[in-house]
N, C-alpha and C positions, 0 to 999 in steps of 0.2 A: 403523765406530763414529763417532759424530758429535756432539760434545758442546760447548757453549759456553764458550770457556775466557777469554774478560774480560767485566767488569762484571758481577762475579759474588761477588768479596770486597772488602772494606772494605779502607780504608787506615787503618794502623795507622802513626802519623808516625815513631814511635822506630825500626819496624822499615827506613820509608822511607830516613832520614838514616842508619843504620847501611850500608844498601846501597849508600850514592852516595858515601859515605865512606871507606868500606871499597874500593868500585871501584876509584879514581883513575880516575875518565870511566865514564857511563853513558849511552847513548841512553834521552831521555824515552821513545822507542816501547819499548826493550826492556826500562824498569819496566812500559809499563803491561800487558806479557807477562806478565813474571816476577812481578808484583804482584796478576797476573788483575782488574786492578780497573776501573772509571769512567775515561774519558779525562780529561773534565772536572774530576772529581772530582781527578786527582792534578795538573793543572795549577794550581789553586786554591792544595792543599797545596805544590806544590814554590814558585808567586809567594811565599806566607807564609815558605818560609824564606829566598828568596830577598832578600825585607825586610829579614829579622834576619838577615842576612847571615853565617845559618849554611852555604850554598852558591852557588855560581853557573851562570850559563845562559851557554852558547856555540852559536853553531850554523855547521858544517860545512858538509855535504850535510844533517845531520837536527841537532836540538836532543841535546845535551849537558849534563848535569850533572856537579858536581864540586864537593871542597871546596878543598883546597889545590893540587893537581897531577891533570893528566892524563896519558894515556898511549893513543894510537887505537890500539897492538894490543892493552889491556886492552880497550877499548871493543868491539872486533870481537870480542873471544873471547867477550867475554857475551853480544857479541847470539846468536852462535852455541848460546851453552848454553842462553839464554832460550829459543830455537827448541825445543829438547829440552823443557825445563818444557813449554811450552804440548803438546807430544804427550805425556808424560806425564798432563795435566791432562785432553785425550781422551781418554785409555784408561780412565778414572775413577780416579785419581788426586785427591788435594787437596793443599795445604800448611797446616802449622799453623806454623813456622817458615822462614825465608829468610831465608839469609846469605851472605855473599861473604866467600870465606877468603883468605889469601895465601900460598901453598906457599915450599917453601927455596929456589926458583928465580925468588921474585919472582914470578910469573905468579899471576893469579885463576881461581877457581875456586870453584862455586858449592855450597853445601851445605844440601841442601834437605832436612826435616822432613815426611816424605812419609804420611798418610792414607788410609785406604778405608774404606769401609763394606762389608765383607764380605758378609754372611750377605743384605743389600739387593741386593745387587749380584747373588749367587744367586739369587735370588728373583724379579730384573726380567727375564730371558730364557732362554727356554728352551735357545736357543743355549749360553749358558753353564753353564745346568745341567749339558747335555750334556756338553760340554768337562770339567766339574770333576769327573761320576764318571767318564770315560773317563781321565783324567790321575789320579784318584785310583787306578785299576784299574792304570795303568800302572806305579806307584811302586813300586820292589823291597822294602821295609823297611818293618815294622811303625812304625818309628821318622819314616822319611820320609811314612809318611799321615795318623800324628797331626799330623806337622808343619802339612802341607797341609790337613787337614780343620779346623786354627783360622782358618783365613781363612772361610772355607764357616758355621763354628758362630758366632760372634762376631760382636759388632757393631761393633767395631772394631778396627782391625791398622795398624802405626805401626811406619815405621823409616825411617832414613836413606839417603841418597845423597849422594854426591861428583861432582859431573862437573866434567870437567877438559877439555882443548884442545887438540889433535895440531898444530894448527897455531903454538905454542908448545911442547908438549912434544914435540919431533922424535923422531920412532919411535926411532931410533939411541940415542938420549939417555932415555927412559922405559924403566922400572922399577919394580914395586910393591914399598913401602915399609910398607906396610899395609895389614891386612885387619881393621882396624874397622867397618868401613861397606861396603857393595854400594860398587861407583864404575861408572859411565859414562863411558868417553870418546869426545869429539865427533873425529869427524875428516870433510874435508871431501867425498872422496869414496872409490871405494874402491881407490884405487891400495895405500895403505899397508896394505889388510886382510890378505895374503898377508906382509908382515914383523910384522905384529902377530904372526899365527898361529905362525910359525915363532919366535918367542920364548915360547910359551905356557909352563909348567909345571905341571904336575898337583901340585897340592898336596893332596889325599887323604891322604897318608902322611908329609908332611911339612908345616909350614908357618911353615919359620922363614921372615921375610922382611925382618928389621931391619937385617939387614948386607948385604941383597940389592942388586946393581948392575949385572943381568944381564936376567933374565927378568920375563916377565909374570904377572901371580896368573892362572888357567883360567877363573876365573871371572868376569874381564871384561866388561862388558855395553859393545858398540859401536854409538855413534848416526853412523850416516852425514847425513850435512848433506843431501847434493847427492838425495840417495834420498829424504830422512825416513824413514829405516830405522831401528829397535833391533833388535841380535840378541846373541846370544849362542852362546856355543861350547858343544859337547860332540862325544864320541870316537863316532865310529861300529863296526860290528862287526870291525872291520882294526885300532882303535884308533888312526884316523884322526882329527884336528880338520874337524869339519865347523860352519857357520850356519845359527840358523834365527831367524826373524824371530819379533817379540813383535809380535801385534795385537791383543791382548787382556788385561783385569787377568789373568784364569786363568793365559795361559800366563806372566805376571810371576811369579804365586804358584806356579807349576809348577818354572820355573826356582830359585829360591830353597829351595824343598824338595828338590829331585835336585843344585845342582849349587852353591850358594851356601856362602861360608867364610866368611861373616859372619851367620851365625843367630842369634846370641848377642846381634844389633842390633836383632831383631826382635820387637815386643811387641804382643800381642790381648788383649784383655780383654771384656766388657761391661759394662764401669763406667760408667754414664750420665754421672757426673762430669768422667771421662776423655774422653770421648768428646763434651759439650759446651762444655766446654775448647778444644777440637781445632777444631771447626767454626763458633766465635764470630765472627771476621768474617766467612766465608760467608753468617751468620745475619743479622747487622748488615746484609749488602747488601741482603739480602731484604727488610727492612723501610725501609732509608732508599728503596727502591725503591716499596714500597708508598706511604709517608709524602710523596715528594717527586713521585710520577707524576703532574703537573697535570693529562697529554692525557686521561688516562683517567677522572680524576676530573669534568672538562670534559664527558666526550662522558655520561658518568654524570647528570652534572646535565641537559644537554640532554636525552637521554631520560627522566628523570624529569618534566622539564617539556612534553613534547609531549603 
């Protein structure tokens, strides 16, 4: 699957400064990932606050942003999560939200307002057609198909993600604390997949996790860096932890239906309202696109004049 993922949404400046803010150090290349946006475009915006000396520019090996403090393994862990956003963003994914959090441990971590246009997305290939009634056929619960079948009927389906940093959070030392939101985490390659697994916990039958200082929630979604991998876990017929890779929105919506403890984060509707809300700087790019395209207006005029 092969999808354009910058210069593709608007920059939104509040949402800009909150991210470079929030960072403590951000590579300009992995806003203009994580922003999907104009290169140009966010160089302009970032000189403007640069004036008002709402932040400043440094540059390393690559340009830096920042307001008061920086920090390069905050800087390296975003670019890291940013690599996820933009694979996210090929799978057809969108963002309607972007924000950079700060966990109890000091380290960043990204949380992103995640999009799709369902029922579009069924519609555009047959491949996925496919996929979506063989994964619906495969679903054990009358309860798990309706789940699944609102991505498929709806025109829009909205929920969150956390991705977070193994190269900060050391395997040894991580533990889920919540299960608010799906979370991803990045890790660099797949040395640490074998102690992930081996801390997993089936939370099916339990799911206190507030006092928890041990294990992992099962339903972990892992982006390998070094791969561009996402997978995620579930028990084979031994009641074995085994991986299987996500290369497609479906099998996202697949997993969230069969194996996800955050459902309750997960909202569809067809509210046109909701759903143009959602997709307003995408929209915005489109026409500053149209608006601002000289070459093409150029080569328009030449051939109307030959």
């Amino acid at each position: 699957m092969s999808k354009q993922t910058v210069n593709i949404r608007a920059i939104d400046t509040e949402e800009l400064f909150q991210i470079i803010h929030a960072s403590n150090g951000i590579y300009q290349s992995t806003l203009t990932r994580l922003l999907q946006c104009n290169r140009t475009s966010l160089e302009s915006r970032l000189k403007t606050l640069e004036q008002n000396e709402l932040i400043y520019k440094k540059k390393s090996n690559k340009y830096f942003c920042y307001t008061n403090k920086y920090d390069f393994k905050n800087i390296q862990a975003l670019n890291k999560q940013a690599e996820l956003a933009s694979l996210l963003i090929e799978l057809g994914f969108y963002t309607s939200r972007i924000q950079v959090l700060t966990n109890e441990k000091k380290q960043k971590q990204l949380y992103l307002s995640l999009f799709t246009l369902g029922n579009h997305l069924y519609e555009s290939s047959d491949k996925l057609r496919k996929q979506t009634r063989d994964y619906h056929n495969k679903l054990a619960s009358s309860s798990q198909k309706d789940f699944f079948a609102q991505f498929r009927n709806n025109s829009f389906t909205s929920f969150p993600v956390k991705i977070s940093n193994i190269e900060q959070l050391y395997t040894d030392n991580y533990f889920t604390t919540s299960l608010d939101v799906p979370e991803i985490l990045v890790i660099p390659n797949k040395e640490p997949l074998s102690l992930i697994e081996s801390k997993l916990k089936d939370l099916s039958y339990s799911n206190r996790v507030d006092k928890n200082t041990e294990f992992i929630r099962d339903d972990i979604l892992i982006y390998i860096s070094s791969e561009q991998r996402l997978l995620y876990f579930f028990k084979n017929n031994q009641y074995k932890y085994e991986s299987k890779k996500i290369t497609t929105p479906i099998d996202f919506f697949y997993y969230l239906s069969n194996y996800s403890h955050s459902k309750h984060a997960i909202y569809s509707s067809n509210a046109s309202e909701e759903l143009a809300d959602a997709i307003k700087l995408y929209r915005i790019s489109i026409l500053n696109k149209r608006k601002f395209n000289t070459i093409t207006k150029k080569s328009t005029k030449q051939k109307a004049q030959s």
